[in-house]
Every structure is written in C-alpha cells, then in structure tokens.
C-alpha positions as CSV (number, residue, x, y, z in Angstrom):
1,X,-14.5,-67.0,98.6
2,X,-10.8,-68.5,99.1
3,X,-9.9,-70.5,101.6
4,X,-8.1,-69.4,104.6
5,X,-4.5,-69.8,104.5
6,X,-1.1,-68.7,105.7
7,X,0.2,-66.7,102.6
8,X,3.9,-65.2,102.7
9,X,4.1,-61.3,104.3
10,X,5.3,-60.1,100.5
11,X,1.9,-62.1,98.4
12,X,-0.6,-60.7,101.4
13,X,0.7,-57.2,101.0
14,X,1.9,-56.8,104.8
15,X,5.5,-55.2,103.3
16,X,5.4,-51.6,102.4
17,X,4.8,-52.0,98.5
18,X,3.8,-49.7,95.7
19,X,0.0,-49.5,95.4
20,X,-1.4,-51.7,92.4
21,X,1.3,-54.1,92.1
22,X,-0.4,-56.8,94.0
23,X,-4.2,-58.0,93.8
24,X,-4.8,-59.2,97.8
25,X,-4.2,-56.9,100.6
26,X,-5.0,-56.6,104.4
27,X,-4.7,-52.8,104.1
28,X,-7.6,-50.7,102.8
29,X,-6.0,-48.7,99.7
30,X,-7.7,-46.5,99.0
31,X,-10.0,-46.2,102.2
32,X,-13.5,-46.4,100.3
33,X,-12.4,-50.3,98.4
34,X,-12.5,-53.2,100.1
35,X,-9.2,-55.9,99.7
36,X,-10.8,-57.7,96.9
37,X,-12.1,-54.3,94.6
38,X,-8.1,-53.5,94.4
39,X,-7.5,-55.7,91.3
40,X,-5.9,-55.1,87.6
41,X,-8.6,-55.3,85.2
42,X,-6.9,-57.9,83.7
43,X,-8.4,-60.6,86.7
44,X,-12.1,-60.2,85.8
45,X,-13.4,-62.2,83.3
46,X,-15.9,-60.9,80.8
47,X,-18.7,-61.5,83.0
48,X,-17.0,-60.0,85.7
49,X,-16.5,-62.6,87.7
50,X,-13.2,-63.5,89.6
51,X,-11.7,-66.7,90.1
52,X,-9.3,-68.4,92.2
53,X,-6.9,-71.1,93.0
54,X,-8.2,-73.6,95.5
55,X,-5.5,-76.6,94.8
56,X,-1.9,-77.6,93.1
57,X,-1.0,-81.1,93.0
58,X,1.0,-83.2,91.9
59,X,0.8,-86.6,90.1
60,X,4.0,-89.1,89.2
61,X,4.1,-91.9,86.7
62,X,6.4,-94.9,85.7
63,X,8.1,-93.2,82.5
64,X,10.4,-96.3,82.2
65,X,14.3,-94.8,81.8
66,X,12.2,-91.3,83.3
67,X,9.4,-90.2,85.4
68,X,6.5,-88.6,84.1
69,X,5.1,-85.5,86.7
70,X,2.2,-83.9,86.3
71,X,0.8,-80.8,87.7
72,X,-3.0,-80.0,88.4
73,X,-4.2,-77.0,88.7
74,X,-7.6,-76.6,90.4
75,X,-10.0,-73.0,90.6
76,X,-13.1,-72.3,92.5
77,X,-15.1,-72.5,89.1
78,X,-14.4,-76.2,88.5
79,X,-11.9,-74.8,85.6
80,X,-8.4,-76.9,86.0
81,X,-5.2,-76.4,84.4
82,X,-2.6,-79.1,84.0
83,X,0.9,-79.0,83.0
84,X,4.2,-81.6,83.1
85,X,7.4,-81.1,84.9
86,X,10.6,-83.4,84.8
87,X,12.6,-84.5,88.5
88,X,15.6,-86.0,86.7
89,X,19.3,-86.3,88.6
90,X,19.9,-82.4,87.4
91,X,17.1,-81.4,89.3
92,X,16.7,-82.9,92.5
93,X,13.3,-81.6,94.9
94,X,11.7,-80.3,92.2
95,X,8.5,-81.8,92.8
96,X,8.9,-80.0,97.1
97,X,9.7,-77.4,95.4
98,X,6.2,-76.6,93.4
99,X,4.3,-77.8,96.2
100,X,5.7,-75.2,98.4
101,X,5.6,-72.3,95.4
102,X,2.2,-73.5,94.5
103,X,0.8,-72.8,97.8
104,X,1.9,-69.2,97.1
105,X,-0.4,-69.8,94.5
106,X,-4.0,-70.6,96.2
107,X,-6.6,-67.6,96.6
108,X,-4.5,-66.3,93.0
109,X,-6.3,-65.7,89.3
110,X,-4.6,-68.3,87.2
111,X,-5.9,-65.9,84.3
112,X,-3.5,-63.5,85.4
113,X,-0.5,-65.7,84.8
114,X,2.1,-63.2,83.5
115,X,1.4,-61.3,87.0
116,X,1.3,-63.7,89.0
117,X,4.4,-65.1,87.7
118,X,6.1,-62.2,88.0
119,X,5.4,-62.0,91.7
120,X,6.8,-65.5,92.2
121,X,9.7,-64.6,90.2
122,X,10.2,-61.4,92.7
123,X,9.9,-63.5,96.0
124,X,12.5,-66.3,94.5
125,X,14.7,-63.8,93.0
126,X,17.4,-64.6,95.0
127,X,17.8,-68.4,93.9
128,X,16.3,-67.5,90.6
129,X,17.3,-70.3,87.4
130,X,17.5,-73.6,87.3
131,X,15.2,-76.0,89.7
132,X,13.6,-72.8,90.8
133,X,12.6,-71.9,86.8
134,X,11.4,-75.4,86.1
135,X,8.7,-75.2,89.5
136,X,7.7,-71.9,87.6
137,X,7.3,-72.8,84.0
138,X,5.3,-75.8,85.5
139,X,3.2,-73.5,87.3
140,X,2.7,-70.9,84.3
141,X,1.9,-73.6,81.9
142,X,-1.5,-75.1,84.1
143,X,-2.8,-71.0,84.5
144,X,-1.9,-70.5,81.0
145,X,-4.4,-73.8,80.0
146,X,-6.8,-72.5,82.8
147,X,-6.9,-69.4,80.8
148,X,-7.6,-70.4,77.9
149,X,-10.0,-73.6,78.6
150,X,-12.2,-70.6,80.7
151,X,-12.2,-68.5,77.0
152,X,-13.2,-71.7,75.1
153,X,-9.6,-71.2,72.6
154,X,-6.8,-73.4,72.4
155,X,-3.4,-72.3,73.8
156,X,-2.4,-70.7,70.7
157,X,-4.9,-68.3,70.2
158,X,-4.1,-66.7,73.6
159,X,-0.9,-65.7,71.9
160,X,-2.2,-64.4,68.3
161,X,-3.2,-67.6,66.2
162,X,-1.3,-70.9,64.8
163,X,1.6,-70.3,62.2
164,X,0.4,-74.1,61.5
165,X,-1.5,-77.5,62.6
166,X,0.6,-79.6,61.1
167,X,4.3,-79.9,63.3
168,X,7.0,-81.7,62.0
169,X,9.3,-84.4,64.4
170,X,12.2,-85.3,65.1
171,X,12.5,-88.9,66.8
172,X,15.2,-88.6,69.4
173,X,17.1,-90.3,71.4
174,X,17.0,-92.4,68.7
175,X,18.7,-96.1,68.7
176,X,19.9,-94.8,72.4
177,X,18.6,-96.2,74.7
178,X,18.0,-99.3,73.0
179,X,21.6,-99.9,72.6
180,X,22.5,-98.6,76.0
181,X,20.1,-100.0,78.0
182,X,18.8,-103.2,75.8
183,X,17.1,-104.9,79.2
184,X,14.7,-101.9,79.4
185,X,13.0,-102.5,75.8
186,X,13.5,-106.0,76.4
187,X,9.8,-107.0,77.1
188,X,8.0,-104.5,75.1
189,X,6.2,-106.2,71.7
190,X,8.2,-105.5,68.6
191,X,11.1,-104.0,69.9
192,X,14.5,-104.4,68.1
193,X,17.8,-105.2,70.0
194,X,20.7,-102.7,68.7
195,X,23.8,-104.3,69.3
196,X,26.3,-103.6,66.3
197,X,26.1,-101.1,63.3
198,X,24.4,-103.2,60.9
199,X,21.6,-103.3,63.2
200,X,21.2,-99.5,63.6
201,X,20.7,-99.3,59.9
202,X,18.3,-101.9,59.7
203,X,16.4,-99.9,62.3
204,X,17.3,-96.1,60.5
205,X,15.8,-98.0,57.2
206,X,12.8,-98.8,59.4
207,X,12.2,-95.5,60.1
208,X,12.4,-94.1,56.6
209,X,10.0,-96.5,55.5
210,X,7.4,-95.0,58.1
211,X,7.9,-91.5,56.4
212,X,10.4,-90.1,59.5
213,X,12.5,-87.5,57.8
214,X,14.3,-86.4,60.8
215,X,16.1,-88.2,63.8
216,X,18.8,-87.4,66.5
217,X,21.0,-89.7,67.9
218,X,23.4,-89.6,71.0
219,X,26.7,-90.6,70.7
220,X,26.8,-94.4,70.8
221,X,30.6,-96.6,70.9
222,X,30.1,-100.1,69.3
223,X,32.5,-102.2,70.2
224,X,33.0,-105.6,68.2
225,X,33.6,-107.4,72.2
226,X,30.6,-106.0,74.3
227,X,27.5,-104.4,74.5
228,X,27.3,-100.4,73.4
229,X,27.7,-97.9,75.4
230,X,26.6,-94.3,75.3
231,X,29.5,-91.8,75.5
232,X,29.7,-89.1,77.7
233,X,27.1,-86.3,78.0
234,X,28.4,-84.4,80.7
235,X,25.4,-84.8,82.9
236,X,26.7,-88.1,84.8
237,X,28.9,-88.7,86.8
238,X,29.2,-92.4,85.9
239,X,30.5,-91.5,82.5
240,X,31.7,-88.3,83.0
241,X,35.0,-87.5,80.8
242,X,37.3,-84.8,82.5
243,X,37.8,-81.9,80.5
244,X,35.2,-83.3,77.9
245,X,38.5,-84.6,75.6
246,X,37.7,-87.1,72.9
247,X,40.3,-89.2,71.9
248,X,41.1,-89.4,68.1
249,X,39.6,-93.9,68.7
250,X,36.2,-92.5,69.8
251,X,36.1,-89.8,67.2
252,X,36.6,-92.6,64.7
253,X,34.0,-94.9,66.4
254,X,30.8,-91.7,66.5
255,X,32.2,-91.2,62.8
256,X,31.3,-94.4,62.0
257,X,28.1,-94.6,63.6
258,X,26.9,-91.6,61.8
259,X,27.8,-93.3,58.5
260,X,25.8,-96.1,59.3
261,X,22.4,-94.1,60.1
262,X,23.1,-92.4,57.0
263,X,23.6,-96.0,54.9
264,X,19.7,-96.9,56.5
265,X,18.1,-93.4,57.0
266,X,18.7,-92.5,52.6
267,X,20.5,-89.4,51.5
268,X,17.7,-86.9,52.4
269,X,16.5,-87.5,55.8
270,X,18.2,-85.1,58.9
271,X,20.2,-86.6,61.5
272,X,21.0,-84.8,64.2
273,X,24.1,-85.6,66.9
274,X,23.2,-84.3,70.5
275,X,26.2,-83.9,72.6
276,X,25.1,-82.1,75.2
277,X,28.0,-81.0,77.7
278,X,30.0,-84.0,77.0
279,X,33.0,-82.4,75.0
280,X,35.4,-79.9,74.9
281,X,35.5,-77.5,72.2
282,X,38.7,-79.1,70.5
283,X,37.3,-82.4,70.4
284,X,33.9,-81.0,68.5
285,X,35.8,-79.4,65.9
286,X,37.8,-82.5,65.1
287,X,34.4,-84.6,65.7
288,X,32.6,-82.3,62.7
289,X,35.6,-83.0,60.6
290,X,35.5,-86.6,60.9
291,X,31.1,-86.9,60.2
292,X,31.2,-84.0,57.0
293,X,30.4,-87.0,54.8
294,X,27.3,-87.3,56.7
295,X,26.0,-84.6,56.1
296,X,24.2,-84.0,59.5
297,X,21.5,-81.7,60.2
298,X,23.0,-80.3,63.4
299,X,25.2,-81.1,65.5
300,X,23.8,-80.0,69.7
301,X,26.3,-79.2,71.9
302,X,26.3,-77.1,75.2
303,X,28.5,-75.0,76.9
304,X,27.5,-71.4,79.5
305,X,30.4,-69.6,77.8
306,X,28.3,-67.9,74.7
307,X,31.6,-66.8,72.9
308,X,33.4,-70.0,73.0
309,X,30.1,-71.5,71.4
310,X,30.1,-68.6,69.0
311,X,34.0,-69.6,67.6
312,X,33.1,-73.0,67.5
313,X,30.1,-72.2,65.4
314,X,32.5,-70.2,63.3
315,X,35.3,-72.9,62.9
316,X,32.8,-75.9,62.1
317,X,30.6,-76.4,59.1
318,X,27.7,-77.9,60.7
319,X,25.1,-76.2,62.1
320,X,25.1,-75.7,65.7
321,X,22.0,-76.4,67.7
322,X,22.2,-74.9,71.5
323,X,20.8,-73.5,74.7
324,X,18.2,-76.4,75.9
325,X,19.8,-75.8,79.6
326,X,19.2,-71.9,79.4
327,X,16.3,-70.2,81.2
328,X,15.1,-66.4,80.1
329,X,15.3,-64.0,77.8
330,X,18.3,-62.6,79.8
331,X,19.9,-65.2,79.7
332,X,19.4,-66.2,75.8
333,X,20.2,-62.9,75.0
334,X,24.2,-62.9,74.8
335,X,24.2,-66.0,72.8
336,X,22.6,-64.5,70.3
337,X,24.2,-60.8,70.2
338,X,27.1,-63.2,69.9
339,X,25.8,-65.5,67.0
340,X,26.4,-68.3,68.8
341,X,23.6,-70.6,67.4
342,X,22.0,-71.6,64.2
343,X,19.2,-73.5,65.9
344,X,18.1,-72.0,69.6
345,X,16.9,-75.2,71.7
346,X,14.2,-74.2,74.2
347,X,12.8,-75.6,76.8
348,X,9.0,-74.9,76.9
349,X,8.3,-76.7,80.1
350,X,11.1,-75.2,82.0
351,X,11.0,-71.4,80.7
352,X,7.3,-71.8,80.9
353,X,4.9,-71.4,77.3
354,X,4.9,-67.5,77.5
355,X,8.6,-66.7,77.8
356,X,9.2,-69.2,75.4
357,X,7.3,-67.1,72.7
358,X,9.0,-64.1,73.9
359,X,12.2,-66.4,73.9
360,X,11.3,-66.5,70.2
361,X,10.3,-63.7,69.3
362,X,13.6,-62.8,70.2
363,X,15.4,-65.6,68.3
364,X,13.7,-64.2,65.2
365,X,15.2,-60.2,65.4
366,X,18.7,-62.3,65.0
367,X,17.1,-64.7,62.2
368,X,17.9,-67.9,64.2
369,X,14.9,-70.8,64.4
370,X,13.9,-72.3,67.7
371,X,12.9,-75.9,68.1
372,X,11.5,-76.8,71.7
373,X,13.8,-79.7,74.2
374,X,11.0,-82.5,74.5
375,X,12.3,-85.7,75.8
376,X,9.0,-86.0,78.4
377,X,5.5,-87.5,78.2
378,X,2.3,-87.4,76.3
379,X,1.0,-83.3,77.5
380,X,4.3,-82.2,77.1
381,X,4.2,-83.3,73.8
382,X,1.4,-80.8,73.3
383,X,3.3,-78.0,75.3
384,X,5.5,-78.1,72.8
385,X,3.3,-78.6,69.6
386,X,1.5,-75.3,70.8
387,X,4.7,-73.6,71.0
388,X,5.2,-74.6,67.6
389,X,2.3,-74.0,65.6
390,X,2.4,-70.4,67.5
391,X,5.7,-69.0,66.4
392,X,6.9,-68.1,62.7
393,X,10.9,-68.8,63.2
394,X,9.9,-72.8,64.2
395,X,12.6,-75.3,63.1
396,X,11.6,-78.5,64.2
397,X,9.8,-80.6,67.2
398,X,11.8,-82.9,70.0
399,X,9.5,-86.1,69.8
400,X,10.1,-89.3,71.7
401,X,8.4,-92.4,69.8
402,X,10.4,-95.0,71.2
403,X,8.6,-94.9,74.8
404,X,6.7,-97.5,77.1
405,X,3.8,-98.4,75.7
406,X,1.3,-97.0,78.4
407,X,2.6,-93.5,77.1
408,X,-0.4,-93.0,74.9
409,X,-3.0,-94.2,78.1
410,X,-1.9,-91.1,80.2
411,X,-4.6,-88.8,78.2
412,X,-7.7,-89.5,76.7
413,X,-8.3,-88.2,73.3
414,X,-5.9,-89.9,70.4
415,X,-3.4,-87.4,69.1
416,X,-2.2,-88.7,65.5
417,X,1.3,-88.3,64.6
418,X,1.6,-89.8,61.2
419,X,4.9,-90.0,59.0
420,X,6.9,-87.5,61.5
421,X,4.1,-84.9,61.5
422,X,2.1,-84.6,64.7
423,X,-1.4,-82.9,64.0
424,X,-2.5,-80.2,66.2
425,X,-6.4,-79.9,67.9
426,X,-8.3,-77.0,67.9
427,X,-9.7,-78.1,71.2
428,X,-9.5,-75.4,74.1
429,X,-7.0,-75.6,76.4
430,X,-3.8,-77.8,75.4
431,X,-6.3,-79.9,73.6
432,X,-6.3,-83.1,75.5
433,X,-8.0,-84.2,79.1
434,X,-5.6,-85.9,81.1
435,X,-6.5,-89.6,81.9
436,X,-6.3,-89.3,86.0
437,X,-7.4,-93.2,86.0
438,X,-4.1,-94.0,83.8
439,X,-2.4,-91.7,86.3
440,X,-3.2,-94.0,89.1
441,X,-2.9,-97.2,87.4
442,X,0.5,-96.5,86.5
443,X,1.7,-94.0,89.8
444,X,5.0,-93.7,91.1
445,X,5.5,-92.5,94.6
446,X,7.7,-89.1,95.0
447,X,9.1,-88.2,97.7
C-alpha cells in the first residue's frame, strides 16, 4: 500500500480526463474495478506485482569549483534508483524544485517512467525547459535505474543492447581551472601550477604520455604580467563581454594558446575549444581563421538562433560542436533540419537518459554524432557512459579527470578508465552503488 498523501487534482484523477491515461483514480471507471485494477499493463511486473514510490531525496556534496547532487529514489520493494543533478548559477532552486515534483512522484511505478514522465511533463507544461527539464531528467534517470536494477540488466539493455563497453574520453576543462583558479588545486598532491604557455605544454605532454588522445580546453589569456584568466563564456556576469566581440589582441592570445597544446599534446591527439556563449558570430569566424594550424577537433560554440549557427558552420572549416543548453527533441529538431552541427552536444542528465536516445536517434536520420555534456560527478559519469555504449552515432565522452580527490569515494565499486577509455559494467542498474557514507562525510548543506 502507498502512503497517504496530498497528490495534485490532475495526478489523482479528480479533473475530467480521458479514461486510461492515468493509473490512480478516486472515481470507479469502469464501475466493476477498483482504483488500483485501472493500470497500463506496462506497471506490472512479470510476477504481477506492482510497485511504488515511497521517497525522493536529495543528497549534496563538496564538488570543489561545483556541487555534486544526488537523487534517491526509494520503492516499497526495497528497489532504489539514484540519479545526479547539477544546481549551478544557471539554475538556481533546482534542488526545491525536484523535491516539490518528486512528491508528485510518491504512490507512482518508477517502471513506468516514460508515463509517468509524461504526466509531469503535462502538469509543468506551462514553464516547460530549462530548470524545470533538469528536475525531470533527474527524476527519469533514478526510475529508469529502478527499472532496470528490478529486471536484473544494466541500463543499456532496457534500450536494445551496448553498441560498445569500451567509451572513449575527452578530458575537459582541461588546463582551466588550474590556470584560472590556481588556489583551488593548490593543496591537492601532484597537482601542476599553469601559469604561462610553456607550462601548459609540459602539462598537454603529460597527458599524451598517459595514452589521452582527446582534450578540450576553454579559452584561457596568458598574460606575460599576471596570473591567467579565463575569457568570457557568456554564462557570467563577472566576465561577461557585450555583444560577445573579440578583439583581434585576444584572438591572437587563444591562437596562441592552441599552438602551445598542440607543441605538448603531438600531432595526432584532438583538442577541442569550448566557447560556449561567449562570442559573437564574427569574432568565431576570425577566431577559426587564426587556430587552422591547429588543427582542432572542434570548435563548441552556442547560440538559440539555429540558422545563424548553421552559416557559421558553413563559413568556418572546423567542425562545429553545439546544443549542450538545448532540451527535447523539439527543440533539437531545427538545428538539424538546418545542418547546423557536425557534433550534437547532449545533455543526458538534463534531457533525461530516454530522450537522449531518442535525441539520438534523431541525430543519426541527419548523419550528425552526439557526444553527451559531462562536467559532473562520479554516477553521472556512468549516465553518460550508458548513453554511450547504447547508441550507434556516438562521437566521443565529456570526462572530468582533473577533480578533488574524494571524487572516486562517492561510489563503491572502482570504475577503470585507462589511457582515455572508460570501461563499462555489466552490472544491473547504472552499474555502481552509491557510497551514502562518502555522501555524508563530504555533505554540503542546500538550501
């Protein structure tokens, strides 16, 4: 039995509704069932037995330059489901906002998840995207675990079987906040100080000797007076530019920054430049002419405007590598009708794990790879790696290995990632048990 709760007049049925789109109602239909016999089939279990949602929580953790957030799912059958959600400065009460969506949730089969996402997504239509999104893909992400742990299959196997077990990375962020924020890696054992360009290729050659292949940088001014500083991404207001214009001196300076990973990194690893919404689309079509002898990988820029993207795309010779701030299959869609994007950046937490795959799928009718946005912790990091193995158009995987050093305590089981490769379990579920000791040791109050 669920508890007894206070459930909105649209989940309990109570608003004249078409008969069989919800599970729960206080109205006999048809006369001769009870409230709980009116179910899809698809919320039994083989042995015919139901199962329900008796708790959501959350959980916060010191991430160092970010918090890591948790989210527990927690059934009537002992099953749990967990998931990781992000509260950054771009989306403020995230974390009240699952706590008050997930009570919508209690007396629900996580099993279900599709439906019972779709009725969340009709009762928050109105304010649909953004922070609203990110509470859902949190919430979609625990059932879909919950699902699968209760079948005894990983994550990928709800969704047709692994494309692959072993994913290849891409470090990010990489040399960034280091240089920007030296103070931060300051006390952690063996970390390198970047404070000119000869030290970023020391640290680039580092990382090719460890068998990384791949890296993506921010764009990072070093100035022969002062510390470096991270240019503009758009997202703060501290070092916002207006208008996103880049004079011709910075050009010059990110130029030579990219040389300089190059020199370190050898002529066959990718780097990637992520620029996020930091400059206009002038300044990056002068910016790809000034790095061509770099060779980069991609360059990542955003914009909301998909046919401004699509004639940048068209006037630059780098690939373009987009759409990490983009929620839904609606939403992607224009972008690429408009072949906006060589690489489609999605954002597994946010969009949640099963519209990402039908994200995708999509991708793949307009022969564009995805690769998912993965700057979080530890269980996102397996999010993201079943997302991978689970899709054929798969490009690459976000991976942060420059991170505090309790990172790795947050779960239990050692996942390797060797040489840029991360190797996927076969365990059920996401494959890893979240370490709820580690959780406490290192906990951060939210508000």
């Amino acid at each position: 039995m669920s508890p007894q709760r206070e459930v909105s007049p649209v989940l309990d049925g109570s608003l004249p509704l078409p008969d069989g789109i919800f599970c729960r109602s206080r109205r006999k239909r048809p006369a001769d069932h009870d409230s709980l016999s009116f179910r899809p089939p698809c919320e039994e279990n083989v042995r015919g037995r139901a199962m329900r949602i008796v708790k959501v929580e959350d959980f916060h953790v010191d991430g160092g330059w970010r918090t890591f957030s948790f989210l527990k799912v927690t059934t009537d059958t002992g099953v749990t489901g967990w998931s990781e959600f992000c509260q950054t400065g771009w989306a403020p009460g995230l974390t009240g906002v699952i706590r008050t969506i997930g009570q919508q949730c209690v007396g629900e089969d996580p099993r279900a998840f599709r439906v019972l996402i779709a009725k969340l997504s009709a009762i928050t239509r109105m304010v649909a995207g953004g922070t609203m999104q990110q509470a859902l893909g949190a919430i979609e992400n625990a059932c879909v675990e919950i699902c699968a742990k209760s079948l005894g299959i990983p994550v990928y196997a709800l969704f047709g079987g692994k494309f692959r077990d072993h994913i290849p990375l891409y470090w990010s962020h990489f040399g960034t906040v280091r240089a920007a924020a030296p103070d931060h890696f300051a006390n952690f054992e063996g970390s390198r100080a970047l404070r000119t360009l000869d030290d970023l290729t020391a640290f680039a050659a580092d990382a090719a000797a460890k068998g990384w292949t791949a890296l993506k940088t921010n764009a990072l001014i070093f100035s022969p007076d002062g510390e470096p500083h991270w240019w503009s991404t758009g997202l703060s207001a501290r070092s916002l530019i207006w208008g996103g214009h880049c004079d011709q001196r910075t050009i010059d300076a990110i130029a030579r920054q990219m040389e300089a990973l190059r020199a370190g990194f050898g002529p066959g690893g990718d780097i990637m430049l992520d620029l996020s919404f930091g400059m206009a689309p002038e300044s990056l079509i002068r910016l790809d002419e000034a790095v061509e002898s770099s060779r980069l990988g991609w360059l990542e820029m955003d914009m909301h405007e998909p046919d401004v993207l699509a004639d940048v795309r068209r006037k630059i010779s780098t690939p373009v590598a987009s759409l990490e701030a983009v929620y839904g299959q609606r939403a992607f869609r224009p972008f690429f009708e408009r072949f906006s994007v060589d690489v489609a950046i999605v954002d597994i937490l946010w969009n949640g794990i099963a519209e990402s795959l039908r994200i995708a799928a999509m991708a793949e009718t307009f022969q564009v790879n995805v690769a998912p946005h993965n700057f979080y912790g530890p269980l996102a990091n397996m999010i993201s790696a079943h997302f991978s193995a689970a899709v054929p158009n798969f490009r690459i995987m976000e991976f942060e290995q420059d991170d505090v050093p309790w990172k790795n305590e947050l779960i239990v089981e050692d996942v390797v990632v060797d040489a840029g490769t991360l190797i996927l379990p076969d365990r059920p579920g996401w494959g890893v048990t979240v370490n709820e000791d580690a959780l406490a040791r290192y906990r951060k109050e939210m508000p």
